[in-house]
Biopython code that builds the backbone (N, CA, C, O; Angstrom):
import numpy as np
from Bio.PDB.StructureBuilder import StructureBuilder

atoms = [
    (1, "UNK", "N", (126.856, 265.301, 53.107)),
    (1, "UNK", "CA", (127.225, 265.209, 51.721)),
    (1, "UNK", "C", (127.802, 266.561, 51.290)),
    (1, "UNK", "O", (127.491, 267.708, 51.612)),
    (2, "UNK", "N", (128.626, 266.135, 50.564)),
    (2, "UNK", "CA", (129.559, 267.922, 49.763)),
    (2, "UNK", "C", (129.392, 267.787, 48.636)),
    (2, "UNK", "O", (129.423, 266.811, 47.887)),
    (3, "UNK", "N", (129.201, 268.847, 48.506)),
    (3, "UNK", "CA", (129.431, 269.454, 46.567)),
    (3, "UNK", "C", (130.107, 270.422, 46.545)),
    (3, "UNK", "O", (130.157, 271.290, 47.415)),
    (4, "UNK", "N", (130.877, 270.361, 45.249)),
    (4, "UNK", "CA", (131.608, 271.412, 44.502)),
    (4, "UNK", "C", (131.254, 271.680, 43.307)),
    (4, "UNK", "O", (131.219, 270.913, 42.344)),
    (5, "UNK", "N", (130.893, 273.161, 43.379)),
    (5, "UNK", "CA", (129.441, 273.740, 42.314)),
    (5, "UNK", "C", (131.061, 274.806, 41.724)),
    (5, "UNK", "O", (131.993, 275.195, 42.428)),
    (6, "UNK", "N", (130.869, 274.975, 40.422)),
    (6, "UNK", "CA", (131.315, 275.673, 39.492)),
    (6, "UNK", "C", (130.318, 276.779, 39.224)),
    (6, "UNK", "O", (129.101, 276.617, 39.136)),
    (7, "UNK", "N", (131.081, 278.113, 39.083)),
    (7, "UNK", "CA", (130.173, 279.218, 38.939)),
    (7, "UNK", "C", (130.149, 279.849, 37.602)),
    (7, "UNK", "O", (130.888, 279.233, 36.833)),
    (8, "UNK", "N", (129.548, 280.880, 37.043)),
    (8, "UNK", "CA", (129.608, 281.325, 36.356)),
    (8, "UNK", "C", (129.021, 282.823, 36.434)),
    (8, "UNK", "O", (127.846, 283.024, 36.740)),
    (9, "UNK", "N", (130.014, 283.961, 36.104)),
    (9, "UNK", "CA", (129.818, 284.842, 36.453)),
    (9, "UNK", "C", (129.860, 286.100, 37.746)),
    (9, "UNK", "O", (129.708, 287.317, 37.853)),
    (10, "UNK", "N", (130.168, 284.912, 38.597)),
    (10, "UNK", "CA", (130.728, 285.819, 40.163)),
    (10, "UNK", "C", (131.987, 286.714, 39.661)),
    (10, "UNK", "O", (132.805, 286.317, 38.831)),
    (11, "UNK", "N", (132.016, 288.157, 40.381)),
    (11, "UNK", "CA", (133.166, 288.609, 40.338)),
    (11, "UNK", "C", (133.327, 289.246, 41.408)),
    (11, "UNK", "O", (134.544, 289.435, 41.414)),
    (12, "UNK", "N", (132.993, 289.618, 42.149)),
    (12, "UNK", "CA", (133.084, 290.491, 43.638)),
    (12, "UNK", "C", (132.377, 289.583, 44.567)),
    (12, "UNK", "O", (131.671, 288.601, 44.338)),
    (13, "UNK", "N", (132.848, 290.322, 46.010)),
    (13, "UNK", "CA", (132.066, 289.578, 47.092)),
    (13, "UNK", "C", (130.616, 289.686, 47.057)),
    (13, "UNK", "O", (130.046, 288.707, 47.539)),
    (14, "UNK", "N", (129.619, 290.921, 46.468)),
    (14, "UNK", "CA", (128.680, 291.133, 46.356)),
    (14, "UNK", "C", (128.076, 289.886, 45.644)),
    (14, "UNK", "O", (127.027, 289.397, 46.063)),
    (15, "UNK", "N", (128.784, 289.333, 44.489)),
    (15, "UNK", "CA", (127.925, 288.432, 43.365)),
    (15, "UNK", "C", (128.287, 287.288, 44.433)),
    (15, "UNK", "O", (127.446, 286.394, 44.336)),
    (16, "UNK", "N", (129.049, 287.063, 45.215)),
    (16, "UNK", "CA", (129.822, 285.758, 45.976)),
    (16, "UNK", "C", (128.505, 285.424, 47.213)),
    (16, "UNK", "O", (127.983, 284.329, 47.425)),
    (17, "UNK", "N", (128.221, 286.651, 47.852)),
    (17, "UNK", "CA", (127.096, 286.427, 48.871)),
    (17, "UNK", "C", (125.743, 285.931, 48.178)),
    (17, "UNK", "O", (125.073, 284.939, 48.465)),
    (18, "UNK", "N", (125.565, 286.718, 47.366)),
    (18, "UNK", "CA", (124.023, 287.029, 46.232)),
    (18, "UNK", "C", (123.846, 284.853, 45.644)),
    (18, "UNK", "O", (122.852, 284.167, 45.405)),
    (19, "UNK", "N", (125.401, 284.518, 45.643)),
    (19, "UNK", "CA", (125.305, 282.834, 45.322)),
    (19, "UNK", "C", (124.887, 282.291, 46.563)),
    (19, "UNK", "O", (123.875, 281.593, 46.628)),
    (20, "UNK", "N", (125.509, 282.527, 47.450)),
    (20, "UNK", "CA", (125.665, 281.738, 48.603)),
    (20, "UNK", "C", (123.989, 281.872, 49.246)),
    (20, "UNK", "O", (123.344, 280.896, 49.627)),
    (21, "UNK", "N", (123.511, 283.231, 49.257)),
    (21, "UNK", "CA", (121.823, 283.036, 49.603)),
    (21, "UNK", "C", (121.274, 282.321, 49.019)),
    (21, "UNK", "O", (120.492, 281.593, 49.630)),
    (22, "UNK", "N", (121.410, 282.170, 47.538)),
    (22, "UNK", "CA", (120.848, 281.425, 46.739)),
    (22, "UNK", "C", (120.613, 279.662, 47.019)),
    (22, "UNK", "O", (119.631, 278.929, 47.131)),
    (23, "UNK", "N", (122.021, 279.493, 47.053)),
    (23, "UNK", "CA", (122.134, 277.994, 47.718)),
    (23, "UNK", "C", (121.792, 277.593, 48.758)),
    (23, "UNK", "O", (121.450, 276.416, 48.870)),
    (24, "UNK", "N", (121.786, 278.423, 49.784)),
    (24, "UNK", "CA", (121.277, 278.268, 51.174)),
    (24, "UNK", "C", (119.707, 278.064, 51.258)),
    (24, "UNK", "O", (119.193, 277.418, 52.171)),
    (25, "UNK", "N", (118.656, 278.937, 49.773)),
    (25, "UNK", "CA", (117.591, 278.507, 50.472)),
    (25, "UNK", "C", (116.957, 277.671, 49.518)),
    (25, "UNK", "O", (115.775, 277.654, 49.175)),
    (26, "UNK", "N", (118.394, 276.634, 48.951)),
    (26, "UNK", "CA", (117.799, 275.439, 48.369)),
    (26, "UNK", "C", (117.472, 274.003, 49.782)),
    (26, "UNK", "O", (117.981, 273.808, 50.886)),
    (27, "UNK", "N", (116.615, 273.428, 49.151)),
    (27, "UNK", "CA", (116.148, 272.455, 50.376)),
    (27, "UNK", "C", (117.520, 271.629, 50.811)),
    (27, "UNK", "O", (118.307, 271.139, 50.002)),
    (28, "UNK", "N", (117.632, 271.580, 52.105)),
    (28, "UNK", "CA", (118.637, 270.324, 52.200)),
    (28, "UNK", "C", (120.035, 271.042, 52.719)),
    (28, "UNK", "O", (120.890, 270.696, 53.535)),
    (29, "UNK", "N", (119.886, 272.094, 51.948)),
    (29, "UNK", "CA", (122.063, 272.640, 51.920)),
    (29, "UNK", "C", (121.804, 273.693, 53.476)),
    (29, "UNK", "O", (121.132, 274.707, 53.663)),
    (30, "UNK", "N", (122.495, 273.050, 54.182)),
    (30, "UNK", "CA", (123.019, 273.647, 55.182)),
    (30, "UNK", "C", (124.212, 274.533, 55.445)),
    (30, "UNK", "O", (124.124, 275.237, 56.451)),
    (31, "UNK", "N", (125.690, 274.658, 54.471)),
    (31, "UNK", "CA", (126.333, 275.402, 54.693)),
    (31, "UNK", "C", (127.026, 275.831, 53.308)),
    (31, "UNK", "O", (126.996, 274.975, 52.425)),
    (32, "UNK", "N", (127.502, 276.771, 53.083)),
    (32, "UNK", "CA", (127.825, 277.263, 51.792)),
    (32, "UNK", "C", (129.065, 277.730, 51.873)),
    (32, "UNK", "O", (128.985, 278.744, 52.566)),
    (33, "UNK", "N", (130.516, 277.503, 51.449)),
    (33, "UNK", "CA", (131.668, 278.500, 51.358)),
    (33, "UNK", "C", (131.738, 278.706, 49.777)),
    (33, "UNK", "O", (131.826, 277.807, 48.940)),
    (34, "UNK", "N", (131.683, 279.971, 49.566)),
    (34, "UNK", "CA", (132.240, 280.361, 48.544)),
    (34, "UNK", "C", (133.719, 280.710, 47.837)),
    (34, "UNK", "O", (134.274, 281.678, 48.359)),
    (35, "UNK", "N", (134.569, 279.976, 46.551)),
    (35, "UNK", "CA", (135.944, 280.550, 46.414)),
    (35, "UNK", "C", (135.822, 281.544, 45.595)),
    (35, "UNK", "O", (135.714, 281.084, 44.459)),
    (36, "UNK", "N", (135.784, 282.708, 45.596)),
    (36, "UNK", "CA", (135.629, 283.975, 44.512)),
    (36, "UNK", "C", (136.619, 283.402, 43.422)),
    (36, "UNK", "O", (136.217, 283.049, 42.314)),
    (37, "UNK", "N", (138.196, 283.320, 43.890)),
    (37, "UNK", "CA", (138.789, 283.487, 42.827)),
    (37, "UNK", "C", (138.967, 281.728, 41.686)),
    (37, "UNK", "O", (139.313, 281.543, 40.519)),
    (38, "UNK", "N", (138.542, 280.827, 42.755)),
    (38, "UNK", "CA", (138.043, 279.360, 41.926)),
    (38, "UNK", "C", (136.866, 279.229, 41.337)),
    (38, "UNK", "O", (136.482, 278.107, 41.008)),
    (39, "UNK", "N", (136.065, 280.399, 41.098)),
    (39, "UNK", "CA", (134.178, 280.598, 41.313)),
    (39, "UNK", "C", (133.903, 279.375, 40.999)),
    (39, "UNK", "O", (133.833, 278.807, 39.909)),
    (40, "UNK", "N", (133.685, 278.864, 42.554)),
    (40, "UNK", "CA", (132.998, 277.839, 43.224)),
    (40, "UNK", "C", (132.623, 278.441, 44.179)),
    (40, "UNK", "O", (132.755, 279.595, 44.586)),
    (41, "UNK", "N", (131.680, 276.737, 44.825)),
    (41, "UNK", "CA", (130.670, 277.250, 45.821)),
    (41, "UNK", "C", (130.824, 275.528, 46.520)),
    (41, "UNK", "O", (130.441, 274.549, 45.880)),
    (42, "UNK", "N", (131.393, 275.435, 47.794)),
    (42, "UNK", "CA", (131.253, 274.029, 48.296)),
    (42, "UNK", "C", (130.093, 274.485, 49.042)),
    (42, "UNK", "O", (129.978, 275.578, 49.596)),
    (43, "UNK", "N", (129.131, 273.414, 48.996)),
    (43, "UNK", "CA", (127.753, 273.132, 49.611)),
    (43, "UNK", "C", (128.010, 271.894, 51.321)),
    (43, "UNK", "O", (128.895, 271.944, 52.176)),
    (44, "UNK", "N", (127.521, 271.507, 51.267)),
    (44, "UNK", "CA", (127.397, 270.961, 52.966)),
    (44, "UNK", "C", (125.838, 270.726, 53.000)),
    (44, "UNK", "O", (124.954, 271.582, 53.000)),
    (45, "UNK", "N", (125.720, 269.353, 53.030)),
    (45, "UNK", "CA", (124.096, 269.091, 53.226)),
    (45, "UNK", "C", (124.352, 267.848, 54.082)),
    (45, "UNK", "O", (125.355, 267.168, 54.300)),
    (46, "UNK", "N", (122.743, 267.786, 54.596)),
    (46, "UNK", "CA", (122.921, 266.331, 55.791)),
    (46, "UNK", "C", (122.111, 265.306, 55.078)),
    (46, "UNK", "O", (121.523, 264.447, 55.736)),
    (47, "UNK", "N", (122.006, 265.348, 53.215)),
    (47, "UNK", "CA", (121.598, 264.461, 52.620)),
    (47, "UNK", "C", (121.636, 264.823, 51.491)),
    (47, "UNK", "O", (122.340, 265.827, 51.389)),
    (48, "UNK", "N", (121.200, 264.481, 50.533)),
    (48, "UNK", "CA", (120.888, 264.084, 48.754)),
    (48, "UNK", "C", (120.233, 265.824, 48.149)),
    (48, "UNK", "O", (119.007, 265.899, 48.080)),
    (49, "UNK", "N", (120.608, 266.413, 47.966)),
    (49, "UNK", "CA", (120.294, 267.458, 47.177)),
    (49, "UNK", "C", (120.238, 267.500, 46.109)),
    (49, "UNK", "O", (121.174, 267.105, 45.413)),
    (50, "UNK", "N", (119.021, 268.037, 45.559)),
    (50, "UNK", "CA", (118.853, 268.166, 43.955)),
    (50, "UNK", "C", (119.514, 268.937, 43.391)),
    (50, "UNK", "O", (119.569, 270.137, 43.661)),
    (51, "UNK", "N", (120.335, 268.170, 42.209)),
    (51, "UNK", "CA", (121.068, 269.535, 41.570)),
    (51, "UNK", "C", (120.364, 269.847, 40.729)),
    (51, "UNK", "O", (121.103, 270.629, 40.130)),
    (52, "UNK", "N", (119.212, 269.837, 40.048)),
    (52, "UNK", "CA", (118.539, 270.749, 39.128)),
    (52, "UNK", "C", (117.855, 272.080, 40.212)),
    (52, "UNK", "O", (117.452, 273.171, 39.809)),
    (53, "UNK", "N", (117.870, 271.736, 41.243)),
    (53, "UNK", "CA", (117.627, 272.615, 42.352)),
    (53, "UNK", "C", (118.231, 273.732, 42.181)),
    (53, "UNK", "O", (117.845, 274.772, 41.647)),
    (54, "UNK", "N", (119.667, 273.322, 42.898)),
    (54, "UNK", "CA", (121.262, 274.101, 42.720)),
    (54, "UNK", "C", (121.018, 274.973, 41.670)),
    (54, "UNK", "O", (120.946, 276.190, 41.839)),
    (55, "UNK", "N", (120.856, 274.309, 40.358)),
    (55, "UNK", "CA", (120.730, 275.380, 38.799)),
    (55, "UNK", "C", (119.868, 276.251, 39.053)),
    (55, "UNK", "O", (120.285, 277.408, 39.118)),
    (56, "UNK", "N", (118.407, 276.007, 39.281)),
    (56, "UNK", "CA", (117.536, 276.656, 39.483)),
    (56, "UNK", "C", (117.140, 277.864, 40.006)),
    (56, "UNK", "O", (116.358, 278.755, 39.674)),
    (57, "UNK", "N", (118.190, 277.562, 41.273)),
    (57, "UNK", "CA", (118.663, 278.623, 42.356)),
    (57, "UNK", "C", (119.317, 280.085, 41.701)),
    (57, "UNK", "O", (119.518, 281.130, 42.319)),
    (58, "UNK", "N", (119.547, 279.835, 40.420)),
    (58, "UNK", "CA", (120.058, 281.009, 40.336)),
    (58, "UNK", "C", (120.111, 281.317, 39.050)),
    (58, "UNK", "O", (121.010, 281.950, 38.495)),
    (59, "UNK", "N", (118.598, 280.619, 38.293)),
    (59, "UNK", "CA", (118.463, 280.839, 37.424)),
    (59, "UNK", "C", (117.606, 282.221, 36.947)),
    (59, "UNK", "O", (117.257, 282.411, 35.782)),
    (60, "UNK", "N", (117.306, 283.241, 38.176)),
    (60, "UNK", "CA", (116.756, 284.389, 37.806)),
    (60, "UNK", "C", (117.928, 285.558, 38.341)),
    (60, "UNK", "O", (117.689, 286.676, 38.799)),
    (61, "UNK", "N", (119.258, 284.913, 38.123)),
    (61, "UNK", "CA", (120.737, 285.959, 38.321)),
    (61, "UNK", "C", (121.405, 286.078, 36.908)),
    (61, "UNK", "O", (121.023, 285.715, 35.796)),
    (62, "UNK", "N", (122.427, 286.653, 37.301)),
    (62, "UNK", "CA", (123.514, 286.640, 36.084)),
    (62, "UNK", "C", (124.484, 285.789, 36.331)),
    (62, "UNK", "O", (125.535, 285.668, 35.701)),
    (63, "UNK", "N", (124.072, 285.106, 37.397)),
    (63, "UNK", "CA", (125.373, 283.678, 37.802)),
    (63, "UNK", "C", (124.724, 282.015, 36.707)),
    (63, "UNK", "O", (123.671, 281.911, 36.076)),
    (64, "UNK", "N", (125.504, 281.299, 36.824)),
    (64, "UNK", "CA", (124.732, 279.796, 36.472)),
    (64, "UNK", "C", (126.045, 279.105, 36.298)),
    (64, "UNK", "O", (127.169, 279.280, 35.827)),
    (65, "UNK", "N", (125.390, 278.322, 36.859)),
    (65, "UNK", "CA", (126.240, 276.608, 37.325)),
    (65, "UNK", "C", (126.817, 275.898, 35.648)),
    (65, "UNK", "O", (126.345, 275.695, 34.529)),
    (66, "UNK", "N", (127.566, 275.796, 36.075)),
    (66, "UNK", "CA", (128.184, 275.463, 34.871)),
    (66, "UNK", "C", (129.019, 273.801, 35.379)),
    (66, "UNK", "O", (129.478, 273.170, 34.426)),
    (67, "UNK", "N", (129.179, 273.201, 36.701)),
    (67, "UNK", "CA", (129.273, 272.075, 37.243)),
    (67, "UNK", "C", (129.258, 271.606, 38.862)),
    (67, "UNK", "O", (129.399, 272.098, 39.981)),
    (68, "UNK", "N", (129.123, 270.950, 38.531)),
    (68, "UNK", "CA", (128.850, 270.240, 39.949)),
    (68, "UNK", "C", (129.199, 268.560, 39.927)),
    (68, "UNK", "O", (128.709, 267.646, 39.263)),
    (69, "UNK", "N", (130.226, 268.586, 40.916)),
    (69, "UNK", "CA", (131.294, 267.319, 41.665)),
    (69, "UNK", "C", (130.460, 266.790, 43.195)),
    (69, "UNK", "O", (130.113, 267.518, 44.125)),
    (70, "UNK", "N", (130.356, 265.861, 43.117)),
    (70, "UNK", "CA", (129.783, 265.334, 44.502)),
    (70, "UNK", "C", (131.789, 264.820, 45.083)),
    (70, "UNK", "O", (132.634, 264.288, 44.362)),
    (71, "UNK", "N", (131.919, 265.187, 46.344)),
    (71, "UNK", "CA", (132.968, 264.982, 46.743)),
    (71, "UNK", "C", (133.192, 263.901, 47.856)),
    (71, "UNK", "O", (134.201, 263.244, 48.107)),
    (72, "UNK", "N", (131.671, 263.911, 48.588)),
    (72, "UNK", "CA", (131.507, 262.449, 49.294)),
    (72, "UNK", "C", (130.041, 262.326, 48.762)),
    (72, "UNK", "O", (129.339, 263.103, 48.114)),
    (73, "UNK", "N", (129.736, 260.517, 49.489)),
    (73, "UNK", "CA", (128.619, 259.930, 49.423)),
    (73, "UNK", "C", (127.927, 260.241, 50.934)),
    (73, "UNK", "O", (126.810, 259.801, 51.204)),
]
sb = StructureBuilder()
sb.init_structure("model")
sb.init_model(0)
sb.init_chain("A")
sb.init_seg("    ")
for serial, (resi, resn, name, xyz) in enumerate(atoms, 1):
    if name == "N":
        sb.init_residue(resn, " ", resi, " ")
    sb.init_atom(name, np.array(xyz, "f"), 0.0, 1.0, " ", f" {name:<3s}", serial, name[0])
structure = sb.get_structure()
């Protein structure tokens, strides 16, 4: 399953990695690419991930999700 997570607040590669840990040690998400300059974040899971998860993940940063697209089933 893919997602396309909308960011808020990334501006350097530093804030770009600091997301991508974040998502990675949500349950489920196996791979993370980040677009700095689209601030997004495509996810890669081998099932159903919580997106209040996703939010959660980075709710003690200066980043936050502002959307999220499921791109397959």
């Amino acid at each position: 399953m893919r997602k396309e997570i909308t960011i808020e607040g990334m501006k350097c590669e530093g804030c770009a990695n600091a997301v991508k840990q974040n998502f990675l040690d949500v349950e489920g998400v196996n791979e993370v690419v980040i677009n700095l300059e689209a601030k997004s974040a495509l996810i890669q899971s081998d099932g159903a991930v919580n997106e209040d998860e996703l939010r959660e993940s980075l709710s003690d940063t200066n980043y936050s999700v502002v959307g999220i697209k499921e791109l397959d089933a």
